[in-house]
ROTIMAR-880363 format. One record per residue (C-alpha): residue number from 1; residue in three letters; y negated, x, z negated. Coordinates in Angstrom, 3 decimals. Example, Ala and Ser with C-alpha at 12.3 -4.5 7.8 and 13.67 -1.06 7.14 Angstrom:
<pts>
[pt 1 "ALA" [4.500 12.300 -7.800]]
[pt 2 "SER" [1.060 13.670 -7.140]]
</pts>
This chain:
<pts>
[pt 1 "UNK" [-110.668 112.506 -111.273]]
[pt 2 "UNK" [-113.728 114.369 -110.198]]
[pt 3 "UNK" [-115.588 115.591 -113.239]]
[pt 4 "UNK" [-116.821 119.505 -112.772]]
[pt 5 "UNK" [-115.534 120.560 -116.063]]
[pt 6 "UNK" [-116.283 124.184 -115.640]]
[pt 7 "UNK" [-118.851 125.215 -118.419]]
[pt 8 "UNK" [-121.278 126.361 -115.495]]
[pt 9 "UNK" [-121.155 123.252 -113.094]]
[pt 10 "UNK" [-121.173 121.025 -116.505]]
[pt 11 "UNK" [-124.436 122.358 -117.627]]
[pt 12 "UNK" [-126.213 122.436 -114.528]]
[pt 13 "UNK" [-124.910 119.033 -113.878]]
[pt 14 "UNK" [-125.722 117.665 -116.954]]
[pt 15 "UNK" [-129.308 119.196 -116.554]]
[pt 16 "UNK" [-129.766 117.621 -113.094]]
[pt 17 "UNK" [-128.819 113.853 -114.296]]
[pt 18 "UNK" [-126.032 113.921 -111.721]]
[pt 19 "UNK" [-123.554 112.825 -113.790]]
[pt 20 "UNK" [-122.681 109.386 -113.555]]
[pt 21 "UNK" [-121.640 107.558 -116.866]]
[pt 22 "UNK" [-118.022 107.974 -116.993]]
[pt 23 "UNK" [-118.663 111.983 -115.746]]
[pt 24 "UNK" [-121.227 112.203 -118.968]]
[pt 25 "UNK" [-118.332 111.230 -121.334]]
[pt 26 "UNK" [-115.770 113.365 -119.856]]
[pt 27 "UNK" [-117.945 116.188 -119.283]]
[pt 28 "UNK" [-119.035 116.021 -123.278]]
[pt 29 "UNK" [-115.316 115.936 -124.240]]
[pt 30 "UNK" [-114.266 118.478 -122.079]]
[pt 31 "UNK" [-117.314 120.941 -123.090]]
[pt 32 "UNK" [-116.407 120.413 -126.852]]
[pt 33 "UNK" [-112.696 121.301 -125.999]]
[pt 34 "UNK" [-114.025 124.569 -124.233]]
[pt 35 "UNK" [-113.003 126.543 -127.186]]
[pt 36 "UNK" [-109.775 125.715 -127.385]]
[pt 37 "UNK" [-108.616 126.517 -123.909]]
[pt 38 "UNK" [-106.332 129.721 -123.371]]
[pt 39 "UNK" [-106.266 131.961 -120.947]]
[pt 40 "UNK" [-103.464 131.578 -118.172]]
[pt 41 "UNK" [-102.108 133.965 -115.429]]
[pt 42 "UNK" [-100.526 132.712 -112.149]]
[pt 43 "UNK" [-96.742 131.677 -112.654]]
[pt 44 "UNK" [-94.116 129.746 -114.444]]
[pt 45 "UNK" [-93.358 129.375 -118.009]]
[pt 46 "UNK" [-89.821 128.210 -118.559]]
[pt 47 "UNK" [-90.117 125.628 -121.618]]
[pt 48 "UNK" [-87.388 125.707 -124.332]]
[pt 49 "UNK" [-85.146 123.462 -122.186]]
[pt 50 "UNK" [-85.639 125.496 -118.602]]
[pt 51 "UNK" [-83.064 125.089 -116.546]]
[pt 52 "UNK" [-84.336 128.394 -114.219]]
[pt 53 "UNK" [-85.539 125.291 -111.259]]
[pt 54 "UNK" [-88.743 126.076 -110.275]]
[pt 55 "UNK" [-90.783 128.847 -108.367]]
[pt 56 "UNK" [-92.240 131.625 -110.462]]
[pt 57 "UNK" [-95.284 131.191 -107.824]]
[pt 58 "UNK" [-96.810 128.437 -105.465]]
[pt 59 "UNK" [-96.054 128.562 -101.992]]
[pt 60 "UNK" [-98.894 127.483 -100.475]]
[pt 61 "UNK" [-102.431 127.692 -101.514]]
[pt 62 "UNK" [-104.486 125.055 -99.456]]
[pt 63 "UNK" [-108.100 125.670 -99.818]]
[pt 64 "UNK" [-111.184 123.226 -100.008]]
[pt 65 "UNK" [-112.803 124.436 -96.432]]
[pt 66 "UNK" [-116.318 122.959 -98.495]]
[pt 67 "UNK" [-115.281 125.231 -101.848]]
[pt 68 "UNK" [-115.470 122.112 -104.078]]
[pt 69 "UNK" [-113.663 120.625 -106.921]]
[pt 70 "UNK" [-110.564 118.758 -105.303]]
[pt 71 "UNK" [-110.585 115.338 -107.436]]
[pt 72 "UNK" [-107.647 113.751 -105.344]]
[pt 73 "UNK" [-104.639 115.090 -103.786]]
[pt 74 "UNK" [-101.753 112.418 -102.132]]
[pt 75 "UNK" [-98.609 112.997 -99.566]]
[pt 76 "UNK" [-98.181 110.541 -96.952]]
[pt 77 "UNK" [-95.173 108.252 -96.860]]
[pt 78 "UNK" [-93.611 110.290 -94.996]]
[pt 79 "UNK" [-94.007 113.865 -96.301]]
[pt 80 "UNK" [-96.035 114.978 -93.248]]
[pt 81 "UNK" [-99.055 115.222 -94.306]]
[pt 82 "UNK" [-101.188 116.144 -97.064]]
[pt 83 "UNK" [-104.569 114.485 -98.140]]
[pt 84 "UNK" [-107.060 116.120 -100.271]]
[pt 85 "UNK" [-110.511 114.452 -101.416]]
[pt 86 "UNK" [-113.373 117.065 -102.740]]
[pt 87 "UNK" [-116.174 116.477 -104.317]]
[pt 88 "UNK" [-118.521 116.628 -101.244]]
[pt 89 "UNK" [-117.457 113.524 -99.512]]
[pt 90 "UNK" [-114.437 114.708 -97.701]]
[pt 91 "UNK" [-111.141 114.161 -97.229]]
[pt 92 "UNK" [-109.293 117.195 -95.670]]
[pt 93 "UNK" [-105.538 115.822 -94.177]]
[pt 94 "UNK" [-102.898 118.817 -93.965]]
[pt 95 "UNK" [-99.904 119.492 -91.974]]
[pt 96 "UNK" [-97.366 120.561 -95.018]]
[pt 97 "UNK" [-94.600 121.803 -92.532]]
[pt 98 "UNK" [-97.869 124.214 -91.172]]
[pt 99 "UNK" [-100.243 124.532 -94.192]]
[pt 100 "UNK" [-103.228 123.655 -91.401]]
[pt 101 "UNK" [-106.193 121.233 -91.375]]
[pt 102 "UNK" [-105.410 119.375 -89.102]]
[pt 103 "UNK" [-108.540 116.749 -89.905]]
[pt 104 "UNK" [-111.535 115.959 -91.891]]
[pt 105 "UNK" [-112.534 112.554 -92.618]]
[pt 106 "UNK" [-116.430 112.904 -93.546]]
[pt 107 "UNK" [-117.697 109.824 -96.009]]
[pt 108 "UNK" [-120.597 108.171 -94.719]]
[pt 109 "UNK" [-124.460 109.630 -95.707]]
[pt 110 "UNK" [-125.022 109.239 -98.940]]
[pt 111 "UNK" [-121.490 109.670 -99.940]]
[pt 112 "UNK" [-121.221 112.278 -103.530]]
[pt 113 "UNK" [-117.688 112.548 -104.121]]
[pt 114 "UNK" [-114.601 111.462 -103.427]]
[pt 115 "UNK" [-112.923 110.534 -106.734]]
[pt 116 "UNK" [-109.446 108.976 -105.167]]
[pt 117 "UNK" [-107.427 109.285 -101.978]]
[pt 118 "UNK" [-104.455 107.070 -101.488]]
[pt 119 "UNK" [-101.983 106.297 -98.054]]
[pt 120 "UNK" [-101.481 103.028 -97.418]]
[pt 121 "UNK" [-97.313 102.619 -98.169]]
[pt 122 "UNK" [-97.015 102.226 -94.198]]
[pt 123 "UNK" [-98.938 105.549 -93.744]]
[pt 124 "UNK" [-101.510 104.140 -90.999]]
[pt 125 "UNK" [-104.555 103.613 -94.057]]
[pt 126 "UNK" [-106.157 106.428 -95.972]]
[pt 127 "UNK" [-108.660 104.404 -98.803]]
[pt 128 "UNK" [-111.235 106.884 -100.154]]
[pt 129 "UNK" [-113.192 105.789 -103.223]]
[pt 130 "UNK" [-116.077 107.237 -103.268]]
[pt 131 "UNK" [-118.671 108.285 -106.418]]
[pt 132 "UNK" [-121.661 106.087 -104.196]]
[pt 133 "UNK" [-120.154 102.668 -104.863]]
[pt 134 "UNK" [-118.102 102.420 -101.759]]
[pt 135 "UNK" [-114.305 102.743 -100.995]]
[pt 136 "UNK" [-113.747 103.620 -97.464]]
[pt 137 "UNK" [-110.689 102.375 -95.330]]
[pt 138 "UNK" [-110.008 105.126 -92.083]]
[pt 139 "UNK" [-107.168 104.540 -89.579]]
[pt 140 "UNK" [-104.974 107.609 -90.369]]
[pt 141 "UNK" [-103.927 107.667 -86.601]]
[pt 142 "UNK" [-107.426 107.532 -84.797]]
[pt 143 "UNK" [-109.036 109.784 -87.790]]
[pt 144 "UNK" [-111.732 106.611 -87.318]]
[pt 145 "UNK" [-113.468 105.132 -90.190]]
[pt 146 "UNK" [-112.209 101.017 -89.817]]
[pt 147 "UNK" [-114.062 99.197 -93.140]]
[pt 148 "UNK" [-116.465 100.197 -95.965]]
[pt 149 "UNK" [-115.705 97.830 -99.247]]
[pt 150 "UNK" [-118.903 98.200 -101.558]]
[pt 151 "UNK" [-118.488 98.275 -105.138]]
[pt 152 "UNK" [-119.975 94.825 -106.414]]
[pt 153 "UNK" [-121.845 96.912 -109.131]]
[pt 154 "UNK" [-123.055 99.606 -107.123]]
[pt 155 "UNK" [-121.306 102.310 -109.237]]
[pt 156 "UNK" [-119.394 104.949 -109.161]]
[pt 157 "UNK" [-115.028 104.172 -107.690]]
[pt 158 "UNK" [-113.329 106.335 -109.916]]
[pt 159 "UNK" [-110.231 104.920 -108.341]]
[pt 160 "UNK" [-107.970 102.888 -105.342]]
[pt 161 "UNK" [-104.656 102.108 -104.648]]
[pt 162 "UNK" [-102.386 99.823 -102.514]]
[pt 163 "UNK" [-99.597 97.254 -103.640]]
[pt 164 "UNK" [-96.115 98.835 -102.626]]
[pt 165 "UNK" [-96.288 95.726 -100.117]]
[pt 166 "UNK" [-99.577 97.228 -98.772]]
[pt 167 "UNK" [-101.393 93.975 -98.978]]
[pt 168 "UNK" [-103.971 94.509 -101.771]]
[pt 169 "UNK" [-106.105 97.521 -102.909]]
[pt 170 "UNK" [-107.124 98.208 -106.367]]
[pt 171 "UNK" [-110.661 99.513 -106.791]]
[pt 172 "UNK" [-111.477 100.908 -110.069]]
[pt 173 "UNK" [-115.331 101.248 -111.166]]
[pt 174 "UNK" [-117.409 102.808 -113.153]]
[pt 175 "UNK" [-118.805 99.689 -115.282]]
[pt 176 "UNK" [-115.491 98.796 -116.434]]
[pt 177 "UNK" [-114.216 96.781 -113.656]]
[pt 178 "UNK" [-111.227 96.131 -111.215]]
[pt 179 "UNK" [-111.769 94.876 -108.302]]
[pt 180 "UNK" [-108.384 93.309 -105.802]]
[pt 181 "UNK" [-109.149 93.329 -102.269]]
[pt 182 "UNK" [-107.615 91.603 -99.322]]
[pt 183 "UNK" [-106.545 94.715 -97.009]]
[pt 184 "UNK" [-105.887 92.428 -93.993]]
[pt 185 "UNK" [-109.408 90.534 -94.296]]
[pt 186 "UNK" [-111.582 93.336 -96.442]]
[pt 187 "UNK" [-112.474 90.250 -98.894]]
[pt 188 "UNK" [-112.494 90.501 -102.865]]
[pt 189 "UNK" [-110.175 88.288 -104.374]]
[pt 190 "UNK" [-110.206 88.802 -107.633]]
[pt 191 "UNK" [-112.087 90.979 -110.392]]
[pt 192 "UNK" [-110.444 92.081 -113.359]]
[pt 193 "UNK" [-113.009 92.566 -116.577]]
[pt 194 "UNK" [-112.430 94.816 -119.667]]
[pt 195 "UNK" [-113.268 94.066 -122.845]]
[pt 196 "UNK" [-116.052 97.000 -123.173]]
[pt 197 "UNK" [-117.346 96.553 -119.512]]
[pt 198 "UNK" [-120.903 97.701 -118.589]]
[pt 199 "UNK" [-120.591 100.444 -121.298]]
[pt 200 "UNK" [-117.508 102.229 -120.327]]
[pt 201 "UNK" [-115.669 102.763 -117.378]]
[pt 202 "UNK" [-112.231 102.640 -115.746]]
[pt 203 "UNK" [-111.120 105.606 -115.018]]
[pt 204 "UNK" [-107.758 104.596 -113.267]]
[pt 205 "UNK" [-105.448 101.405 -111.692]]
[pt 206 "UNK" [-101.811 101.522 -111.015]]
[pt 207 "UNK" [-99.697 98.884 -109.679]]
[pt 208 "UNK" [-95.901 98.438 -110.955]]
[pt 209 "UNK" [-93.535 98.934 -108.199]]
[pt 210 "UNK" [-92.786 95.058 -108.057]]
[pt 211 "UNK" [-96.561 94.893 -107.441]]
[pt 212 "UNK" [-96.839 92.091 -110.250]]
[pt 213 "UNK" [-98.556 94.068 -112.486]]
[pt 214 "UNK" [-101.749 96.180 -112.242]]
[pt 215 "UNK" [-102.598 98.388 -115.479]]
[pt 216 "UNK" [-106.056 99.443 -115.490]]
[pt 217 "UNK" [-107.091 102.755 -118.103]]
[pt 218 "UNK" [-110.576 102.649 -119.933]]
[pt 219 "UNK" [-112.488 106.300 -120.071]]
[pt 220 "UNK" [-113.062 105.235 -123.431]]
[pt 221 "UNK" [-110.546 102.928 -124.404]]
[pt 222 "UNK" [-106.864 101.268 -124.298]]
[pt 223 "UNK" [-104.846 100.843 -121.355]]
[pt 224 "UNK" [-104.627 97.080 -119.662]]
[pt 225 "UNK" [-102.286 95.313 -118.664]]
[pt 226 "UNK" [-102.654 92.424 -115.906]]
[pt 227 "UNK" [-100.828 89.829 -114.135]]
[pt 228 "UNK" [-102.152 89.653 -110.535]]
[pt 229 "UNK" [-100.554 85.946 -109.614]]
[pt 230 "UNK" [-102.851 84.566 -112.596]]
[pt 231 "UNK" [-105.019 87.075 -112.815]]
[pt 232 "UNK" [-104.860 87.400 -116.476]]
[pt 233 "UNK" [-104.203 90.349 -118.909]]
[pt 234 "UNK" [-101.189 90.471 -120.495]]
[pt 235 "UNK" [-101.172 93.202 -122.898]]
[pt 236 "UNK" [-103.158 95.856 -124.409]]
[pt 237 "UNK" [-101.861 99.294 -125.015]]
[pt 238 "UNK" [-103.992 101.745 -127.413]]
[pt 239 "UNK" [-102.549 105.059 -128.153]]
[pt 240 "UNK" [-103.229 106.889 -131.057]]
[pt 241 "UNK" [-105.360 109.421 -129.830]]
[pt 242 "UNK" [-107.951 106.203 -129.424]]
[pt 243 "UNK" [-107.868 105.832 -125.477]]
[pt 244 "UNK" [-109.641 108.004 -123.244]]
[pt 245 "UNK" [-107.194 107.485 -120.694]]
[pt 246 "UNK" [-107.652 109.778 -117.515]]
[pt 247 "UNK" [-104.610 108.024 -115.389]]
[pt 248 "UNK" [-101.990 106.244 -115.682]]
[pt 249 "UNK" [-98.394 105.698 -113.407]]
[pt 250 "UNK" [-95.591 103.428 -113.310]]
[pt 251 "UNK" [-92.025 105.011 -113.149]]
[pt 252 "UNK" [-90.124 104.321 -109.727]]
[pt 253 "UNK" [-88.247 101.582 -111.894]]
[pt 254 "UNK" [-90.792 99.934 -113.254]]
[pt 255 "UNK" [-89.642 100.189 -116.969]]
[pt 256 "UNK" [-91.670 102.790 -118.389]]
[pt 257 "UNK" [-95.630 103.248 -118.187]]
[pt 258 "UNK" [-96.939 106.526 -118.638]]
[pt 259 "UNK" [-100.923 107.274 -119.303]]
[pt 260 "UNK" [-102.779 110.656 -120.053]]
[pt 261 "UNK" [-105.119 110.876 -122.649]]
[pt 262 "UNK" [-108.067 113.478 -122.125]]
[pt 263 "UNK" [-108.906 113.317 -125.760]]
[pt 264 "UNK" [-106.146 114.591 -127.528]]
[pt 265 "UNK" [-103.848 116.147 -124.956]]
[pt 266 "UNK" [-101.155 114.395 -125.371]]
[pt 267 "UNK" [-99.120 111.729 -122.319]]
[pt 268 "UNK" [-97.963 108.611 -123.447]]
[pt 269 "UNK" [-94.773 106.986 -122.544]]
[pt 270 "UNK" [-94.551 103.023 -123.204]]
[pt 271 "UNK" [-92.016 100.688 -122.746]]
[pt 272 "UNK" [-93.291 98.282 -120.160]]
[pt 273 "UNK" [-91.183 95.128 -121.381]]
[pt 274 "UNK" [-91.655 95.333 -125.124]]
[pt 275 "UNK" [-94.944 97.049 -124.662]]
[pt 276 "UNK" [-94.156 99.702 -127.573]]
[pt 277 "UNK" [-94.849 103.802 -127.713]]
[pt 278 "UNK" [-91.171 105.103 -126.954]]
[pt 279 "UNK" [-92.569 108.813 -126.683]]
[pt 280 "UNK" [-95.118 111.262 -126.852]]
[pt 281 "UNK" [-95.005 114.537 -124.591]]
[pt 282 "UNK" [-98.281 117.417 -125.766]]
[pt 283 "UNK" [-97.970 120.377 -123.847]]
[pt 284 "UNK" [-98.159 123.778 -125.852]]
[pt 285 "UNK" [-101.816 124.009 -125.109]]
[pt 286 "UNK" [-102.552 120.831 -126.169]]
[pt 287 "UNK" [-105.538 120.616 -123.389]]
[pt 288 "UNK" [-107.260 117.395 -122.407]]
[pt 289 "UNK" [-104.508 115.687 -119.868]]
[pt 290 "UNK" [-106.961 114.668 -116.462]]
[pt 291 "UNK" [-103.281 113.746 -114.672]]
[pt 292 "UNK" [-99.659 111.987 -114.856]]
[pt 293 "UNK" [-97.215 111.453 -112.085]]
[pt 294 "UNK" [-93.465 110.627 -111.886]]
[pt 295 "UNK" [-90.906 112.768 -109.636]]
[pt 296 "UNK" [-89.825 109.479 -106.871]]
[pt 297 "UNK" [-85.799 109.470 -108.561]]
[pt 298 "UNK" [-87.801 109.266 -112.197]]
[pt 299 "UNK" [-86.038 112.378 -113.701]]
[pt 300 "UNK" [-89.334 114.243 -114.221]]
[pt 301 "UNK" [-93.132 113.776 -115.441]]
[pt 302 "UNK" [-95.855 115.959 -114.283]]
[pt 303 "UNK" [-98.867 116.049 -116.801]]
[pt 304 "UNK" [-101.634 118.371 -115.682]]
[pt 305 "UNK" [-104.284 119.571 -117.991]]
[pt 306 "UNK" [-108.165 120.945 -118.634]]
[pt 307 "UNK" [-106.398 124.769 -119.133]]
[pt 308 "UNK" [-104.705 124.846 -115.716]]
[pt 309 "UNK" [-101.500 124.053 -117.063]]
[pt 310 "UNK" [-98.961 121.630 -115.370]]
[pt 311 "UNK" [-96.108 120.929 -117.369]]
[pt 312 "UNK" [-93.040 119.774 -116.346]]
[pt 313 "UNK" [-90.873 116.810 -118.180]]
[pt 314 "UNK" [-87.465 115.969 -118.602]]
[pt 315 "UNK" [-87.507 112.518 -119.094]]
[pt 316 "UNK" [-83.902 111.994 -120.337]]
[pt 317 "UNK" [-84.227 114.268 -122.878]]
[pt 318 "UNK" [-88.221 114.420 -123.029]]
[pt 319 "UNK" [-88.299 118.133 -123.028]]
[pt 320 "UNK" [-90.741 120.540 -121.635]]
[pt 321 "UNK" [-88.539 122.442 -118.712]]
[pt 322 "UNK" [-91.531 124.093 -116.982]]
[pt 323 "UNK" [-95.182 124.537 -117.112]]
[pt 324 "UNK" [-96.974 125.513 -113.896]]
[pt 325 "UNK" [-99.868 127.731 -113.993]]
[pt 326 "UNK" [-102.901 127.541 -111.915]]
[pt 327 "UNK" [-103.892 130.779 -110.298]]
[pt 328 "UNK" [-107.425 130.385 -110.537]]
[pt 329 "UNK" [-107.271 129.694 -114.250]]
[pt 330 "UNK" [-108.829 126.115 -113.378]]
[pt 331 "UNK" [-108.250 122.529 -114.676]]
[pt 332 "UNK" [-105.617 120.853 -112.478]]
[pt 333 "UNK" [-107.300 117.390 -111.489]]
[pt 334 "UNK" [-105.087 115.736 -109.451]]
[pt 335 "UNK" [-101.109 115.884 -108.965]]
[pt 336 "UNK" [-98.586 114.519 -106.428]]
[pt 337 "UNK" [-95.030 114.776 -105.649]]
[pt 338 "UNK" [-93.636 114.829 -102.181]]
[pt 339 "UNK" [-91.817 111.617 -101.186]]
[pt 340 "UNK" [-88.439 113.344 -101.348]]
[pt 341 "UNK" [-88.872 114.911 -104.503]]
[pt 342 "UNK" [-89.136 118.914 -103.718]]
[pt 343 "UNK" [-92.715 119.671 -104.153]]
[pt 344 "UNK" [-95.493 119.086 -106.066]]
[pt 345 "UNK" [-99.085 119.302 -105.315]]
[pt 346 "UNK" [-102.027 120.241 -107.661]]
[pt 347 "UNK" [-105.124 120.585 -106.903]]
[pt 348 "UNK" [-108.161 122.269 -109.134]]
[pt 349 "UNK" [-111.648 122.552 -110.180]]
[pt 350 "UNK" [-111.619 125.722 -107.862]]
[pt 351 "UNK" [-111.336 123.576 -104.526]]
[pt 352 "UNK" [-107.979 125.033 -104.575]]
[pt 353 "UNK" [-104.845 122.752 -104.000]]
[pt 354 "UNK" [-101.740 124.393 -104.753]]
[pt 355 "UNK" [-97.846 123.472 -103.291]]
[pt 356 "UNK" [-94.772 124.018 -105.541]]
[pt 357 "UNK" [-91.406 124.026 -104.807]]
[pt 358 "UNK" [-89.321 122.847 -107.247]]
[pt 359 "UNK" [-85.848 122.609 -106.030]]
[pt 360 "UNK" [-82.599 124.317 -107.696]]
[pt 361 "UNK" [-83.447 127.959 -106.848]]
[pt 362 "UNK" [-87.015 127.744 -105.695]]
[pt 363 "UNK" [-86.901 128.287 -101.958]]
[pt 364 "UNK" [-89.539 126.951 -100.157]]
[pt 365 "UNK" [-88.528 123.819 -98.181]]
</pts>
């Protein structure tokens, strides 16, 4: 997610009529919860079930080269390289062995931000959805921009992803929509509506890994569940907090769903076959939650917040074992583990994307 939630870039956003619809509501949330952020410093703070596993410190700090907000952050398939989308219009792909820039993918004129930046599961696609209505497909090899998909509304992508078999992309819009594309033939097959669409937005889509299920996550409402082979929805999840989901994720098995809400703070765990609440995970700072991601072996859930804080998860035991603070002080949009399970990317309001080792001993890999 791309919202500027500093107080500053808020107001002088909300001044300009920037915003688009689904940045108004988040902005307004996130302004009234100004008062109940903390202040952080840089490091670690071991939660009452730390098991001493993670770096007091990042070991990288990766920085925007256009000093914007970094809405998106995603590792390649194959842990090689790092992609970071700012609010600008760029994506920014990094070597992570080097820490370089090794590439910038510039959206077309026109472009405002880009909200989501996803590898295709073969590596050779980068999709970059884009705040101008377009998602756009570049060949990761050739750094060469291969197919524009335009949002059927003309709003704002909040968010893209691929099918684990790489065949369809997920494009999530600002007017309460979901849109499945053909990848092979750049064609809309199928569009997914929510009940409140054209007055709310959807902030998120994730596929399960079987890639028979895509759950979409209303800005301001529940989270949806749909089958793609009929294209119909399933189920309905609303958490207590009332919705406001900022993303959502599927864990590696495909059992449990997991969405952040940026209303109350709190990530919610669901049981994907019964469709029930199994758990509840609020950080100690109880900040609005802007991100959710699963470690790949499912032992761990990363929930970043407004305050800057990331905090780790046992899932087993659903206990806080780390929280990660951001240097800068920043909300933490966007997080990503690496493919084999020893790092973690965030990336911040700041245009700061940070790497974290967190292996038994903290070493950097």
């Amino acid at each position: 997610m791309g919202t500027p939630r500093g107080p500053k870039e808020m107001l002088a956003r909300l001044g300009s009529g920037t915003l688009t619809a689904r940045r108004l509501r988040i902005a307004m949330l996130a302004l009234a919860g100004i008062v109940l952020a903390t202040a952080v410093v840089a490091g670690v703070t071991p939660g009452s079930a730390d098991k001493g596993s993670t770096a007091a410190s990042p070991i990288a700090t990766l920085a925007d080269p256009g000093s914007r907000n970094v809405n998106s952050v995603a590792f390649s398939p194959d842990g090689a390289t790092l992609a970071t989308g700012d609010q600008n219009g760029r994506t920014y792909l990094w070597d992570v062995a080097t820490r370089a820039l090794v590439a910038t993918l510039a959206d077309p004129p026109g472009s405002q931000g880009v909200e989501s930046a996803v590898f295709s599961p073969d590596g050779k696609i980068l999709a970059a959805a884009d705040d101008n209505g377009r998602t756009y497909l570049w060949d990761v090899a050739t750094r060469t921009l291969i197919a524009t998909l335009a949002d059927p509304g003309g709003v704002a992508v909040n968010s893209a992803q691929f099918s684990p078999d790489g065949k369809i992309l997920a494009t999530a819009d600002d007017n309460g929509r979901a849109f499945v594309w053909d990848v092979a033939t750049r064609t809309l097959v199928a569009t997914l509506v929510d009940d409140f669409a054209g007055t709310v937005g959807v902030n998120c889509a994730a596929f399960s890994p079987d890639g028979k299920t895509l759950a979409t996550a209303e800005s301001d409402g529940p989270t949806y569940l749909w089958d793609l082979a009929t294209r119909t929805r399933t189920a309905t999840l609303t958490d207590p907090g009332g919705g406001n989901e900022a993303t959502e994720a599927f864990s590696p098995d495909g059992k449990t769903l997991a969405t952040a809400d940026y209303a109350d703070g709190s990530t919610y765990l669901w049981d994907v076959a019964t469709r029930t609440l199994v758990a509840t995970l609020t950080g100690p700072g109880s900040a609005d939650e802007y991100a959710a991601v699963f470690s790949p072996d499912g032992k761990i859930l990363a929930a970043a917040d407004f305050s800057g804080s990331t905090y780790l998860w046992d899932l087993s035991s659903r206990t806080l074992i780390a929280t990660l603070i951001d240097p800068g002080s920043q909300g933490v949009e966007s997080a990503a583990f690496s493919p084999d399970g020893k790092t973690l990317a965030t990336a911040d309001q700041n245009g700061r994307t940070y790497l974290w080792d967190i292996t038994e001993g903290g070493s950097s890999p």
